[in-house]
VOTOR-340321 format. One record per residue (C-alpha): residue number from 0; z, y, x. Coordinates in steps of 0.1 Angstrom, whole numbers. Layout:
BEGIN
<num = NUM&Z = Z&Y = Y&X = X>;
...
END
This chain:
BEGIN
<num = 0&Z = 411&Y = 251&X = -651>;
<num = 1&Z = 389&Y = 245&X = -617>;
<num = 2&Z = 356&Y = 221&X = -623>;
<num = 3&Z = 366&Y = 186&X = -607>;
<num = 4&Z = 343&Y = 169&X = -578>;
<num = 5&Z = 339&Y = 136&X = -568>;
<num = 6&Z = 330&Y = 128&X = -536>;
<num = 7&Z = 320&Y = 93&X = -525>;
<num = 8&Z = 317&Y = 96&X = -485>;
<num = 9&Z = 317&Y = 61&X = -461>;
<num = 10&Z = 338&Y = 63&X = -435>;
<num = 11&Z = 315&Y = 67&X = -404>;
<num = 12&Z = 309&Y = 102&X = -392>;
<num = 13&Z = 273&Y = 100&X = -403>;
<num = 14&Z = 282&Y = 100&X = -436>;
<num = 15&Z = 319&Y = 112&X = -440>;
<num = 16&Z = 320&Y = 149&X = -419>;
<num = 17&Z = 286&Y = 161&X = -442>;
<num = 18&Z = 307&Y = 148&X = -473>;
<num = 19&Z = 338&Y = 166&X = -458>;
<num = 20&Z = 321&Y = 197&X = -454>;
<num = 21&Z = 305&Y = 199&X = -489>;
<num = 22&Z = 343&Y = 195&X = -505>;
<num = 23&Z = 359&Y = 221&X = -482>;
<num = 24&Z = 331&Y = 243&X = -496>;
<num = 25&Z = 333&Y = 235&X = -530>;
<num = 26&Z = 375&Y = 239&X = -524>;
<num = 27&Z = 365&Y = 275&X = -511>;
<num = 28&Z = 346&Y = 282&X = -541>;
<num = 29&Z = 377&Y = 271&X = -566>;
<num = 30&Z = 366&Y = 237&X = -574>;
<num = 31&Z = 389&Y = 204&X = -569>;
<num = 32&Z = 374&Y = 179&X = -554>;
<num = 33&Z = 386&Y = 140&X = -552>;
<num = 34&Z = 372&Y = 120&X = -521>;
<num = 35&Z = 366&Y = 86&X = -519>;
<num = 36&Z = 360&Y = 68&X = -489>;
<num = 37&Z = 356&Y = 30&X = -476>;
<num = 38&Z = 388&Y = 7&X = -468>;
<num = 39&Z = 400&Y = 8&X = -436>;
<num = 40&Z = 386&Y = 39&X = -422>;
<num = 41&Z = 396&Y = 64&X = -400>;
<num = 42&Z = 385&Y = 87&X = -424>;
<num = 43&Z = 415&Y = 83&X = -449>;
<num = 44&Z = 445&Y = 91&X = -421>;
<num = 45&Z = 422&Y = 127&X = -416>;
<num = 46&Z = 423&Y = 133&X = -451>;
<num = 47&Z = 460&Y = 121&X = -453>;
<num = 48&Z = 471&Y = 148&X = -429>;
<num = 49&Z = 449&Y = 176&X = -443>;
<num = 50&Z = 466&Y = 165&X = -480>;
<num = 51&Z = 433&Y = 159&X = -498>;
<num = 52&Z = 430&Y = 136&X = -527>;
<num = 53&Z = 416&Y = 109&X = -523>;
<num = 54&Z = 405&Y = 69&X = -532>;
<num = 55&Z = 399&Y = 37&X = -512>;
<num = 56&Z = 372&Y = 14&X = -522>;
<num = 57&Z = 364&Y = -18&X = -510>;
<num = 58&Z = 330&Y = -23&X = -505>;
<num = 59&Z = 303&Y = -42&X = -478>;
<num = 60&Z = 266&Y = -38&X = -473>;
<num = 61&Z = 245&Y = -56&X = -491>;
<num = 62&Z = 236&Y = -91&X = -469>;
<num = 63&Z = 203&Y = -94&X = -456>;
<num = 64&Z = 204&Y = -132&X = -449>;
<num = 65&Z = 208&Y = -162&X = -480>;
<num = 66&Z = 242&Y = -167&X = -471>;
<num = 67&Z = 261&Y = -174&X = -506>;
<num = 68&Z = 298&Y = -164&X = -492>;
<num = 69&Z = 285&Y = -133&X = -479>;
<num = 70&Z = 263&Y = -124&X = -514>;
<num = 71&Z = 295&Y = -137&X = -535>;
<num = 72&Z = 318&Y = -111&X = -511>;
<num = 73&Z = 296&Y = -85&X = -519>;
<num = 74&Z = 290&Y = -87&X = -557>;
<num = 75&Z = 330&Y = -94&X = -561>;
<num = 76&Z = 335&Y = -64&X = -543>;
<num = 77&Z = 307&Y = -41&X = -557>;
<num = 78&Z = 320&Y = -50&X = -590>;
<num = 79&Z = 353&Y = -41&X = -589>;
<num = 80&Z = 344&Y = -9&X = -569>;
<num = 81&Z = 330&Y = -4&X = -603>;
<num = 82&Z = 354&Y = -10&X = -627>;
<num = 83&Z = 375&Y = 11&X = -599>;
<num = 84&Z = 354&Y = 43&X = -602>;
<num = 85&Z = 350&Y = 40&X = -640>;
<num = 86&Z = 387&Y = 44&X = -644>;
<num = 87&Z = 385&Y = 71&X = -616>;
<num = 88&Z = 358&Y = 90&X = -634>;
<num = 89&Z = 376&Y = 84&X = -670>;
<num = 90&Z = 413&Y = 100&X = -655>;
<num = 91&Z = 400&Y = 125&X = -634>;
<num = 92&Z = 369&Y = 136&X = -658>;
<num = 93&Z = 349&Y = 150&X = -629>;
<num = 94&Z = 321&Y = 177&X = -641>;
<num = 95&Z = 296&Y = 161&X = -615>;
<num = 96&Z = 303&Y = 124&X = -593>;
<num = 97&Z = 280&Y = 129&X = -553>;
<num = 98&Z = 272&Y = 102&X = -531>;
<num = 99&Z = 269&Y = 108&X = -497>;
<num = 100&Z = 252&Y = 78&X = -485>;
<num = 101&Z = 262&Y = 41&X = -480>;
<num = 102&Z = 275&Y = 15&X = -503>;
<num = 103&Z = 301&Y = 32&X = -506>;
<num = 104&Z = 284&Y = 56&X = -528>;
<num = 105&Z = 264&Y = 35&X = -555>;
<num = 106&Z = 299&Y = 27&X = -576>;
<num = 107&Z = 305&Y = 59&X = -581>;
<num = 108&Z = 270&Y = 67&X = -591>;
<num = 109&Z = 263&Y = 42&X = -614>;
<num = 110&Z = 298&Y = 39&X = -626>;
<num = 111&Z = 291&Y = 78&X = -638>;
<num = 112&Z = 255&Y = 79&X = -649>;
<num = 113&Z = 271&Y = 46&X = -676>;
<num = 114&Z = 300&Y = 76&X = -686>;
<num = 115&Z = 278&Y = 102&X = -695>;
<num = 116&Z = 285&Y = 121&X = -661>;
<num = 117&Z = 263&Y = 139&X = -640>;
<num = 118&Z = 249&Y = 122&X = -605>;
<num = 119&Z = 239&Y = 139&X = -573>;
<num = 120&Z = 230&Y = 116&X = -539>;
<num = 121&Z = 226&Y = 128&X = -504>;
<num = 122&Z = 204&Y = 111&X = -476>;
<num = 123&Z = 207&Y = 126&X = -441>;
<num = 124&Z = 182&Y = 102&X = -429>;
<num = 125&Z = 140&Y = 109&X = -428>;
<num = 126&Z = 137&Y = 70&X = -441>;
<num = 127&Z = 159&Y = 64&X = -472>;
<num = 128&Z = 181&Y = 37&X = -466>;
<num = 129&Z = 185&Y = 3&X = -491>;
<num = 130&Z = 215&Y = 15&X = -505>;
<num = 131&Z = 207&Y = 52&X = -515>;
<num = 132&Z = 174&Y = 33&X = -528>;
<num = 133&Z = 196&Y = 22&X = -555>;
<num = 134&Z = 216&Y = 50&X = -562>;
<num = 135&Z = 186&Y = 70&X = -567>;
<num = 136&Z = 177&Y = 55&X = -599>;
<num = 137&Z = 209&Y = 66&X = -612>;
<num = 138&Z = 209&Y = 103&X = -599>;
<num = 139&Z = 201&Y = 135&X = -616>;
<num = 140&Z = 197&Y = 152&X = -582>;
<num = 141&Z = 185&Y = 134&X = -548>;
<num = 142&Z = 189&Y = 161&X = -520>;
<num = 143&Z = 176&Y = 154&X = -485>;
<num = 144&Z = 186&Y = 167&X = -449>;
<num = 145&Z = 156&Y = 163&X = -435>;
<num = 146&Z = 119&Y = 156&X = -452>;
<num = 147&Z = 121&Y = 117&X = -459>;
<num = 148&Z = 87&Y = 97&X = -463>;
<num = 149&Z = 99&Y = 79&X = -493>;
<num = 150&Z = 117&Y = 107&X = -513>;
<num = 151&Z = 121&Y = 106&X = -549>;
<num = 152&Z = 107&Y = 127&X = -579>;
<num = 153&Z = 135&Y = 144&X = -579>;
<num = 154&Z = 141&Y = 154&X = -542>;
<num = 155&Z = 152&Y = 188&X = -530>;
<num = 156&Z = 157&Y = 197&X = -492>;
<num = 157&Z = 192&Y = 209&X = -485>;
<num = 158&Z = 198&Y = 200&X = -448>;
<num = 159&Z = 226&Y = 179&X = -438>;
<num = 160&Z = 262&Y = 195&X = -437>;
<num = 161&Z = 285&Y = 204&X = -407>;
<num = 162&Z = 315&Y = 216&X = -404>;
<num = 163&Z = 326&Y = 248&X = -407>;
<num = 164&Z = 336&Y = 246&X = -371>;
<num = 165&Z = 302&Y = 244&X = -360>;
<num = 166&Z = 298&Y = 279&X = -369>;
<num = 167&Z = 328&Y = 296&X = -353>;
<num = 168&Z = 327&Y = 313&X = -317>;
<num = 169&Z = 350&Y = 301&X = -289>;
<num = 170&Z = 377&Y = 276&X = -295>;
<num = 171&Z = 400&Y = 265&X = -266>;
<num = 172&Z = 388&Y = 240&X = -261>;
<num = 173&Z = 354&Y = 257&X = -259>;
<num = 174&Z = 365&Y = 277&X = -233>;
<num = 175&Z = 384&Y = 249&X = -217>;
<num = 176&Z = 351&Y = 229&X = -211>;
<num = 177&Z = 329&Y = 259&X = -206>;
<num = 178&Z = 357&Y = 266&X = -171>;
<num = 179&Z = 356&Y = 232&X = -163>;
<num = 180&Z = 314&Y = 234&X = -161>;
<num = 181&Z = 313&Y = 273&X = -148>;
<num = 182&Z = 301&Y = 264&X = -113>;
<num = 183&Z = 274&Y = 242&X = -120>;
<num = 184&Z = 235&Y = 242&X = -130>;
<num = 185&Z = 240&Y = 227&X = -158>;
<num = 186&Z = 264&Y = 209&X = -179>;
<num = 187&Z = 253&Y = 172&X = -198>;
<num = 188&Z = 269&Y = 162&X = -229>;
<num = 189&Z = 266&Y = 120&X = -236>;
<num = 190&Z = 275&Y = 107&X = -266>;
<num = 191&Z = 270&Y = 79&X = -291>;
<num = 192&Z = 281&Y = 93&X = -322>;
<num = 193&Z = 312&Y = 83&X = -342>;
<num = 194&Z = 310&Y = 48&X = -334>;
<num = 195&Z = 299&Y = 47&X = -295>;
<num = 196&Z = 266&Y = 34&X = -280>;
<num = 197&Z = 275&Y = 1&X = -259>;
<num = 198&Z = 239&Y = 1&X = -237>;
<num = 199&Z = 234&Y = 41&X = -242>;
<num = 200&Z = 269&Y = 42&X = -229>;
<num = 201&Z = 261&Y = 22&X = -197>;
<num = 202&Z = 229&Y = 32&X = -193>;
<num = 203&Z = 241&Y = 68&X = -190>;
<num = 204&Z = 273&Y = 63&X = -165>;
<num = 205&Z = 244&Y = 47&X = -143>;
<num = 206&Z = 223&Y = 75&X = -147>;
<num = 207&Z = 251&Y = 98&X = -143>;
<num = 208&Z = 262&Y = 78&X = -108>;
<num = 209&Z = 231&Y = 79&X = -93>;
<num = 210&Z = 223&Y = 114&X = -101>;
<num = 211&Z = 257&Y = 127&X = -89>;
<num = 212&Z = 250&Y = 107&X = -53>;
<num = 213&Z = 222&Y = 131&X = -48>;
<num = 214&Z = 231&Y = 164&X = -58>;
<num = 215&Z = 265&Y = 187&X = -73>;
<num = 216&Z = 245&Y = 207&X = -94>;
<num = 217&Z = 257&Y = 183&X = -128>;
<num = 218&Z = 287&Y = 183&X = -145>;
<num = 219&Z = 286&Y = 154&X = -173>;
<num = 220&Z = 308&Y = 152&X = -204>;
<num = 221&Z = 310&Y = 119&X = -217>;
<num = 222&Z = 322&Y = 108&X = -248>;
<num = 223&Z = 327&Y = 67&X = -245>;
<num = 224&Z = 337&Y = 58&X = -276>;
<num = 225&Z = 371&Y = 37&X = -283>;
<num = 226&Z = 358&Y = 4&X = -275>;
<num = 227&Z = 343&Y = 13&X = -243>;
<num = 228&Z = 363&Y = 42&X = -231>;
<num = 229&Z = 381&Y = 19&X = -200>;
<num = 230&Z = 352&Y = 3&X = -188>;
<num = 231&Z = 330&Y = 35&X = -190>;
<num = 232&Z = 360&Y = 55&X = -169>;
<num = 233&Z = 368&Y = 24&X = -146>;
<num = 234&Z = 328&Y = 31&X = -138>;
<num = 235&Z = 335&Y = 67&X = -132>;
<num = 236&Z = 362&Y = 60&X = -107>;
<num = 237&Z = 356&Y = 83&X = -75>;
<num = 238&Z = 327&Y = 102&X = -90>;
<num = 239&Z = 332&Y = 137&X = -90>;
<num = 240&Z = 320&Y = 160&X = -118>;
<num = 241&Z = 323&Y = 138&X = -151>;
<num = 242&Z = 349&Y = 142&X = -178>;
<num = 243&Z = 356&Y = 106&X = -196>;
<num = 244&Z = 369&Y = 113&X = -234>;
<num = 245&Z = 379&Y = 85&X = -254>;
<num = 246&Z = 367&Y = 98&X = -289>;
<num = 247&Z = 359&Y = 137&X = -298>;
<num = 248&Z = 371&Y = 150&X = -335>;
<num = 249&Z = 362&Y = 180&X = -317>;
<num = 250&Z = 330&Y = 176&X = -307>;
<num = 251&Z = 320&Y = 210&X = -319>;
<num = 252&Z = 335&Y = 222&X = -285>;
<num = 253&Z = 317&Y = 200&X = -265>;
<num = 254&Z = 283&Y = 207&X = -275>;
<num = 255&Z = 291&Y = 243&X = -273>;
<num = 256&Z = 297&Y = 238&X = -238>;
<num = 257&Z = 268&Y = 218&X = -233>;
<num = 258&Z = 232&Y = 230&X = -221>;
<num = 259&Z = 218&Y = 197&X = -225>;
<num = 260&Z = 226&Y = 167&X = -249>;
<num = 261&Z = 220&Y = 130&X = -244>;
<num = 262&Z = 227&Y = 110&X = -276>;
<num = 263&Z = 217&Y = 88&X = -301>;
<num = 264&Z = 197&Y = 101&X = -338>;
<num = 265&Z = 218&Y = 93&X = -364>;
<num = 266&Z = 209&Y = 119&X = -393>;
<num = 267&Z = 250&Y = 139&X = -388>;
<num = 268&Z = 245&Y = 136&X = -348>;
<num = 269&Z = 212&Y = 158&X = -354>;
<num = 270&Z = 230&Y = 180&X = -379>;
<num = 271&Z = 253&Y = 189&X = -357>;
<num = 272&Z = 228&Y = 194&X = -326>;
<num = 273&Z = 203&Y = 210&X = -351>;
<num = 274&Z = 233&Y = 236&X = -361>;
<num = 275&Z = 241&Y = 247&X = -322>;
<num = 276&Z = 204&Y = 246&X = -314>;
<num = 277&Z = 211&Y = 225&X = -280>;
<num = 278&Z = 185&Y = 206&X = -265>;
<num = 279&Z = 184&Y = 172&X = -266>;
<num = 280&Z = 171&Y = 136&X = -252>;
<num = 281&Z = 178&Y = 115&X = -280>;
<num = 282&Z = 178&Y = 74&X = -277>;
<num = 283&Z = 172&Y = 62&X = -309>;
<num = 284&Z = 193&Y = 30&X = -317>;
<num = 285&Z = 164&Y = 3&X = -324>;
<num = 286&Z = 186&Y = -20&X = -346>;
<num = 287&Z = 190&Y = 9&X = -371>;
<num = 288&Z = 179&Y = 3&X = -407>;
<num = 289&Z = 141&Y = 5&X = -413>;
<num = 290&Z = 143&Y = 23&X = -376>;
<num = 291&Z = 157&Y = 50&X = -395>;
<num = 292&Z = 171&Y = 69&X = -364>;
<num = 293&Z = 134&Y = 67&X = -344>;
<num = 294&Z = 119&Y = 90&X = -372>;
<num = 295&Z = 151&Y = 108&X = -371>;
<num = 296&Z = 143&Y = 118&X = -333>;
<num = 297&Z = 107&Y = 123&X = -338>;
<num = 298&Z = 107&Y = 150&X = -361>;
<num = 299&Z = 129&Y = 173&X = -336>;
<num = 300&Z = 105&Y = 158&X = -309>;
<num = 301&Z = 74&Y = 167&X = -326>;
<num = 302&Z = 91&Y = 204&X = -335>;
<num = 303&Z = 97&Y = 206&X = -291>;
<num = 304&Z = 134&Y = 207&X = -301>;
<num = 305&Z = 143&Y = 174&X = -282>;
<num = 306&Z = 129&Y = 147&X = -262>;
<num = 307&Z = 125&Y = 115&X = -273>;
<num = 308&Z = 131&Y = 84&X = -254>;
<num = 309&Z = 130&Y = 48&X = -267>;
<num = 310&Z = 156&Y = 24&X = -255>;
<num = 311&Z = 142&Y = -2&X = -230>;
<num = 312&Z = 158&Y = -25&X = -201>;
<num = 313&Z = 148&Y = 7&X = -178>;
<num = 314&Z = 171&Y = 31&X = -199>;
<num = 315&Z = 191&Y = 47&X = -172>;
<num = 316&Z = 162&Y = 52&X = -149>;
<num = 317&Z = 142&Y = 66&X = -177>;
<num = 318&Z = 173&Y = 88&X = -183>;
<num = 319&Z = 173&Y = 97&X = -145>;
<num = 320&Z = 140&Y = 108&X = -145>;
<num = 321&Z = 137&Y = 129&X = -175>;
<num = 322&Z = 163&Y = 150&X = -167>;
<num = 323&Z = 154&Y = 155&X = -131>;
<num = 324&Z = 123&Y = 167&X = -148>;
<num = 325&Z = 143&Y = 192&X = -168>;
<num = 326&Z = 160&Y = 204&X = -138>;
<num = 327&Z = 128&Y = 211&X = -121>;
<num = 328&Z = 108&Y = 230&X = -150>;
<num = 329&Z = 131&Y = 263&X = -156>;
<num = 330&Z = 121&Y = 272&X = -185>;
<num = 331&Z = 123&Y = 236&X = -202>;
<num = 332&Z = 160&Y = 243&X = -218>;
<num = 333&Z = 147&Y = 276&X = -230>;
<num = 334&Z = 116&Y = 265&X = -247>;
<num = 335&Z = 134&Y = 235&X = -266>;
<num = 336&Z = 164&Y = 265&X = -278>;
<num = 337&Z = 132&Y = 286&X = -291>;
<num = 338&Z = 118&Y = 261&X = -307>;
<num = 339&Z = 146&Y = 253&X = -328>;
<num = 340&Z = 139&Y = 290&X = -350>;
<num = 341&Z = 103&Y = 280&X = -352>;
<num = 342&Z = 108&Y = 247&X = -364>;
<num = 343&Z = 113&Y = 250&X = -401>;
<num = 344&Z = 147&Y = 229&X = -404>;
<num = 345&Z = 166&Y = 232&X = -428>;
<num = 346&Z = 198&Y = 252&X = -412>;
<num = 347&Z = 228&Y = 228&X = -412>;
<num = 348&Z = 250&Y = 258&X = -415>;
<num = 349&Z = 236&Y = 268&X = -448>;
<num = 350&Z = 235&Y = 233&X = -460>;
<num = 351&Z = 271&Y = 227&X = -477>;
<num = 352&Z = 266&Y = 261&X = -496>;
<num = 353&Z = 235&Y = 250&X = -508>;
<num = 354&Z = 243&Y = 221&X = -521>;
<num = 355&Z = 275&Y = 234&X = -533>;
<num = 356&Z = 255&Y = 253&X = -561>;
<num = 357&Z = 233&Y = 223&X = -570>;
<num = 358&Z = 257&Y = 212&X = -579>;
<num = 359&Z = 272&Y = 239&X = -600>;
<num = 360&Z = 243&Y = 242&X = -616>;
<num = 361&Z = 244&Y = 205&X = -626>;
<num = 362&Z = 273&Y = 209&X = -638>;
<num = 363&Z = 269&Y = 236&X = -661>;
<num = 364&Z = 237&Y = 219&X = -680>;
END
């Protein structure tokens, strides 16, 4: 009888696709392995139509004001996430329960560590967040996917996991996008990760406009996100060389076909980036918890692996002017490429299957 995984994984990309990728590798190496992801997420309609177990939990972040409705929501809910995963934990008798980040993740934790299970916790982030804080004390293992200031005692680097898609040469829609970019310079990927970028988003379709007024040697690829996919393409009306997409579940192909990437630094974003070894001008969003995603960018910044560019009013002409630079200095998309192998990352790629025998191990103590 297979070992059984649980997998608590919230529902934005940032936390779900590394979560995803560690169960498809413990799948692949005979395990079973139940997911359980936030209500109402996209996540669970992926999972639905790949036919993976699975579990909905209701859960909210922890408030940061004194409002009492909003504390009372959230200890209602944490509570009978719970009694939720203890009954999940009790049927399923998992070998080892991992949390991937999130609220979503300390029920299952703590619920475990009070059964006698094992705990593992992953944080993507280079600043551990509040919730993972607490999940920590509960956790046999606390793996990292990149080298966080406030690790615990009983930290070990994995890397953050991708996809397995991330590895594999030349989809079609790889070689669709690479056609569609053949005859120019270069080729710009923007996006905001999972959720969009509302002022990275604007900042960049003015950057892209007044860029593409002055020369045809860019070809921009823009991911808008949902919520401002119409506005961002009413924007692009008449302006030649861009490609408005809504929302990317591929965006392996995208930044395969990219030379350059513009995009926020959430932790999975970087992964993902990190994996393909594409250069990068990364805007990190400033409302981010404990400015997570500026230490995020400056460690690829301080490796030569990306350029970092703090959000301001002036966004779109710092945007404008950074990559004119780029286009100027030949050897600048090289360089940042190279300096990916010397960096010392952790390989994203290599990621899931490491962490896929921590846990293993755990399991068999």
């Amino acid at each position: 009888m297979e070992n059984v995984f649980i997998i608590a994984a919230d529902g934005t990309g940032g936390h779900f696709y590394p979560g995803f990728a560690l169960g498809k590798k413990l799948i692949e190496r005979g395990h079973d392995v139940i997911f359980v992801v936030k209500k109402g997420t996209p996540a669970a309609k992926f999972l639905d139509g790949l036919e993976m177990h699975y579990q909905v939990a209701d859960v909210v972040g922890m408030p940061r004001g004194g409002n009492i409705l909003q504390w009372l929501d959230f200890s209602f809910k944490m509570l009978a996430a719970i009694l939720q995963m203890r009954r999940l934990i009790k049927d399923a008798k998992p070998v080892v329960c991992m949390g991937m980040g999130g609220y979503i993740s300390f029920p299952l934790i703590y619920a475990a560590r009070k059964l006698g299970v094992k705990t593992a916790v992953h944080e993507s982030n280079a600043i551990i967040g509040r919730a993972n804080r607490l999940s920590a004390k509960y956790a046999d293992v606390f793996m990292l996917g990149l080298n966080a200031q406030n690790a615990p005692q009983n930290a070990v680097l994995t890397g953050t996991p991708v996809r397995e898609e991330f590895r594999l040469k030349e989809s079609i829609e790889e070689q669709y996008y690479w056609n569609m970019a053949t005859d120019f310079a270069i080729n710009i990927l923007i996006f905001g990760g999972s959720l969009g970028a509302r002022k990275l988003n604007f900042a960049a379709a003015k950057m892209a406009q007044e860029l593409l007024s002055k020369t045809n040697r860019i070809h921009f690829l823009h991911v808008a996100g949902q919520r401002d996919y119409k506005e961002i393409k009413a924007i692009y009306k008449d302006v030649p060389n861009v490609e408005v997409i809504e929302y990317a579940q591929e965006i392996y192909s995208l930044m395969k076909a990219a030379q350059l990437v513009i995009a926020r630094a959430g932790a999975s974003s970087l992964a993902e980036i990190m994996s393909l070894k594409k250069p990068s001008i990364l805007v990190p969003y400033p409302y981010a918890a404990d400015n997570h995603q500026y230490y995020n960018a400056k460690i690829f910044a301080d490796k030569g692996c990306a350029l970092l560019l703090e959000e301001s009013d002036n966004l779109a002409q710092d945007l404008s002017a950074l990559i004119k630079k780029i286009l100027a200095t030949p050897t600048a998309i090289k360089t940042m490429e190279n300096n990916f192998t010397a960096s010392g990352l952790p390989d994203p790629l290599k990621a899931a299957e490491r962490a896929a025998r921590i846990l293993e191990e755990l399991a068999g103590k």
